[in-house]
N, C-alpha and C positions, 0 to 999 in steps of 0.2 A: 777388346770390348770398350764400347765409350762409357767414361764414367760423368756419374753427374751430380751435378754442385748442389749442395741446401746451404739456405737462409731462413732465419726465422720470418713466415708469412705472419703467422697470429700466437700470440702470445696473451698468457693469464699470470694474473699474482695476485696473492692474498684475496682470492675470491670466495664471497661469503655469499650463495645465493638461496634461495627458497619463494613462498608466494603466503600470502595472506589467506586463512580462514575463517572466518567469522570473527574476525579483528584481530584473530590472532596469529601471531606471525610466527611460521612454522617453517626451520632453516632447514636445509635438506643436503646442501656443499658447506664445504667451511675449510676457511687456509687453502683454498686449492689454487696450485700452479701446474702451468702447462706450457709446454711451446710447440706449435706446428710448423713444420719445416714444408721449405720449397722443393720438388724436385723426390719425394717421399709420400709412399702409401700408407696412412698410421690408420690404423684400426681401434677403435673403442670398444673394451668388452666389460660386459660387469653383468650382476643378476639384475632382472627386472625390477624396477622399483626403484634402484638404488641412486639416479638421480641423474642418467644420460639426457635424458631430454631434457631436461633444466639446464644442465650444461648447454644443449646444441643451442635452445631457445635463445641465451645468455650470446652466446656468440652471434647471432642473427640482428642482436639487438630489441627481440622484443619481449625480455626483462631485463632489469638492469639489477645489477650488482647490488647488494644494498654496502658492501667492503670491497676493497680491490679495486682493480682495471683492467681490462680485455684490452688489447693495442694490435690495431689491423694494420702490417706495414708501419709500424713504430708509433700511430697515431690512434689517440683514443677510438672506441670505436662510439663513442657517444657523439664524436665530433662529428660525425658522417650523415649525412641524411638518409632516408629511405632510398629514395633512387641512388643516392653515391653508393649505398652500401648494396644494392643490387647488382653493379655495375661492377662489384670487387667479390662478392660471393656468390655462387650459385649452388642450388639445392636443389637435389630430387626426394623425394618423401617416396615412404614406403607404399602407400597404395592412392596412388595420384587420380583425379576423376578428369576424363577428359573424354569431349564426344566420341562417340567409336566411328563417326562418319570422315571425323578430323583424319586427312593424312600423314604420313610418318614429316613429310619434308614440311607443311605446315607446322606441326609441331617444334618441329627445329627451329622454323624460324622464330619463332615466341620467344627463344632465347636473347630475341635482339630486342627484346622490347625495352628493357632499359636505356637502351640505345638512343630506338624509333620515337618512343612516346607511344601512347595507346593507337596512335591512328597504324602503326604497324607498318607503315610503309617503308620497302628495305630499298635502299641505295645498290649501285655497284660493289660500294665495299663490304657491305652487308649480305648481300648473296655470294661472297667468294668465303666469307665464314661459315656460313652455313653451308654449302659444298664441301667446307675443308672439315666439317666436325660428323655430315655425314660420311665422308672417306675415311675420317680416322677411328670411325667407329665401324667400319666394314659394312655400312647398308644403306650404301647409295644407290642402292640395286631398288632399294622399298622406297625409295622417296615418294613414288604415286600410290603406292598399297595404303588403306584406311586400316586406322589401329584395330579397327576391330576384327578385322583378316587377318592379324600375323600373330605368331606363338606368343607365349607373358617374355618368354630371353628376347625377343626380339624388339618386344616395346619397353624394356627394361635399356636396351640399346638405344633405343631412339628418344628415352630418357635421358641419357648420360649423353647423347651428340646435344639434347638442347639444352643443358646443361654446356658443354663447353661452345657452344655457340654465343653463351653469356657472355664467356672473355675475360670472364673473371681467374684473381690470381689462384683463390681458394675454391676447392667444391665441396660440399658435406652432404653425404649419400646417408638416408636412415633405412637400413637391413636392403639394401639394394639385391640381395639376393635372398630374400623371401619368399616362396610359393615357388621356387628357380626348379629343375630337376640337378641333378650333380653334374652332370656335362656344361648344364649355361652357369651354375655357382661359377665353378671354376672359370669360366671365359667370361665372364662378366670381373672378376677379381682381377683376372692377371690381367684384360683390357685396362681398367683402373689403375693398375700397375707402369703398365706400358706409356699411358698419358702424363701421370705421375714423372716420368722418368725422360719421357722425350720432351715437354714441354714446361717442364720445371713448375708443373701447378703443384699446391698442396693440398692433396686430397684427406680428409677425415671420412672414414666410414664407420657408421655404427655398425657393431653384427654380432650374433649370438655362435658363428658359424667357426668353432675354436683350432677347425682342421685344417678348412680350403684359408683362413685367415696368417698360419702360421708359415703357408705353404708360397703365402702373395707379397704381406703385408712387410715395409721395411721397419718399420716401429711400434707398436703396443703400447695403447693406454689402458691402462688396469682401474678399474673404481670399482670401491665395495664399501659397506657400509662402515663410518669411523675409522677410514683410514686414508689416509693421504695418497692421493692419484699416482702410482707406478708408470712412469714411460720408461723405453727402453727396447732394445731389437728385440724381438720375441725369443732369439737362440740366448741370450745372455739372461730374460727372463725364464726362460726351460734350466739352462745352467745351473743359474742361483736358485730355483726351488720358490721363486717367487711366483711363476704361475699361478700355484695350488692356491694363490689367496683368489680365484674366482670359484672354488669349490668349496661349498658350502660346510662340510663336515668332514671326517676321517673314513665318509661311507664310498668318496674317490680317490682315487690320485692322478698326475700326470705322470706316465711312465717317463722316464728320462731313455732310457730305450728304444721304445717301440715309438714317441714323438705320440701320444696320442690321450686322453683322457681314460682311464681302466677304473671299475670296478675296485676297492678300496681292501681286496679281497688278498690276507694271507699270502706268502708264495708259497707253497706245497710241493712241492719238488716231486711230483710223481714220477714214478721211476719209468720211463718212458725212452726209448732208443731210437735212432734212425735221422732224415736229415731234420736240421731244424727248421727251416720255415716247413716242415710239416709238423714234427711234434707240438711247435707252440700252438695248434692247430687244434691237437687231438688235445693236448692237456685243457686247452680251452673250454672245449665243449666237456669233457668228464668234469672239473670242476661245474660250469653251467649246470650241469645233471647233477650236482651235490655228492658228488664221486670224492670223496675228498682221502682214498688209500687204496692202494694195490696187492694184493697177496705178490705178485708176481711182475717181472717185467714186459710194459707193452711196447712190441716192435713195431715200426713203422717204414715202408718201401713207398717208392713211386716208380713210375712207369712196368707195368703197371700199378695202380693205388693199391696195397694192401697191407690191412693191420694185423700179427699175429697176437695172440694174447693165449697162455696156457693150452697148446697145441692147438687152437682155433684160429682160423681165417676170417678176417670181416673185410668186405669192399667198402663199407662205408661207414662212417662216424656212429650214425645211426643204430645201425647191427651192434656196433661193440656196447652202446650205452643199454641197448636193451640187454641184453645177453648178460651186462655186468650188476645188473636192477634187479 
């Protein structure tokens, strides 16, 4: 397998950010460091509120620090102009407005506009980018389909082609798989992935989405309120138990087990028999139904599915929680 190289794209220190209220200045980050690697899909998770968009805004350039320095490629990013800084980051936002008559391959091209200048006019070498970002995004098939003909995974795709039509080193996606069904989540993440990986961009994705993120993403940043930003591979954050600082209270956990967020719920050791990826099954849903003791031991078969419990048969989950109610 080819492997592949990071370098720090963007980097943070000692960053003190927030915005003004009615004159009063209300800090929201504080001390935060970061670095974004090339060649790496890093995921930003944290609760709502807690000061992700103030960060993304911060890197974009349109707050500035009021402590610290952001450094794009080793150099200030205040040193940048608007169009320099467009030309070195690209962005797709979470619910983007664009004509629905607009074509997918139109769209694409918009990403050269940094390039073009408003007047939009693309060169030879400008249309072989955009060919190459519709290809790498798998829908060069749509490039004459109007956005408002094709699925949201599909214009979610024709986001991120004009997005790297940009050309930029860096790309920052916020909930890029929002309103997504679980089949385009996933192919929208590991495409990310894939870009990430074959062309040494550094992608930043915000997402709320802690399963398909763990499943994609090569690093994690963690933010929660008062406490210093956690990066780190997501399997060394499940490791160390550092996860669980994006859950709110003791009312979840992050299973180290099962890889997934649970229910904050006891373990009960029902006394339950038969294979396990079925029992964990059944003890699930009796716990769910407030089932929390057994007189007796429940057995459990498959092929075919069947539960015995005190000389009874149940075909399905259902039957046993009634019957034990």
């Amino acid at each position: 397998m080819k492997k592949h190289s990071t370098s720090i794209a963007l980097s943070g220190k000692s960053l003190s950010l927030g915005y003004f209220h009615q004159k009063a200045k209300k800090e929201i980050l504080s001390d935060l460091h970061f670095e974004l690697f090339s060649g790496e899909l890093t995921c930003l998770l944290g609760p709502n509120g807690v000061g992700k968009s103030t960060l993304i805004k911060s890197i974009l350039g349109q707050i500035h620090p009021w402590k610290g320095s952001i450094q794009l490629d080793q150099e200030s990013i205040t040193d940048f102009s608007v169009e320099e800084l467009a030309k070195r980051i690209a962005v797709v936002l979470t619910d983007p407005i664009f004509p629905g008559n607009m074509t997918v391959g139109q769209l694409v091209a918009l990403g050269r506009t940094p390039h073009t200048g408003w007047s939009g006019k693309l060169n030879t070498a400008d249309r072989v980018i955009v060919e190459k970002a519709l290809s790498d995004t798998k829908i060069s098939y749509l490039q004459d389909e109007r956005l408002s003909e094709i699925s949201d995974g599909q214009r979610q795709k024709a986001m991120i082609a004009r997005a790297l039509a940009q050309d930029g080193r860096v790309m920052i996606l916020d909930e890029p798989t929002a309103h997504l069904d679980l089949v385009n989540r996933f192919e929208i993440m590991t495409l990310l992935r894939d870009i990430a990986h074959s062309q040494q961009k550094a992608i930043l994705v915000v997402t709320h989405d802690l399963d398909i993120a763990i499943e994609t993403a090569d690093r994690f940043w963690l933010l929660n309120c008062g406490t210093p930003l956690i990066s780190g591979k997501p399997e060394d954050l499940i490791i160390s138990s550092q996860i669980n600082q994006l859950l709110p209270s003791d009312k979840y956990r992050f299973s180290l087990s099962r890889g997934r967020m649970e229910m904050g719920i006891k373990d009960l050791k029902l006394p339950i028999e038969g294979p396990k990826e079925l029992t964990f099954w059944v003890e699930k849903a009796l716990i769910k139904a407030g089932i929390q003791t057994l007189d007796s031991t429940v057995s459990v078969s498959a092929e075919p599915f069947l539960i015995r419990y005190k000389d009874q048969g149940f075909s399905t989950l259902e039957e046993l929680v009634i019957f034990l109610k």
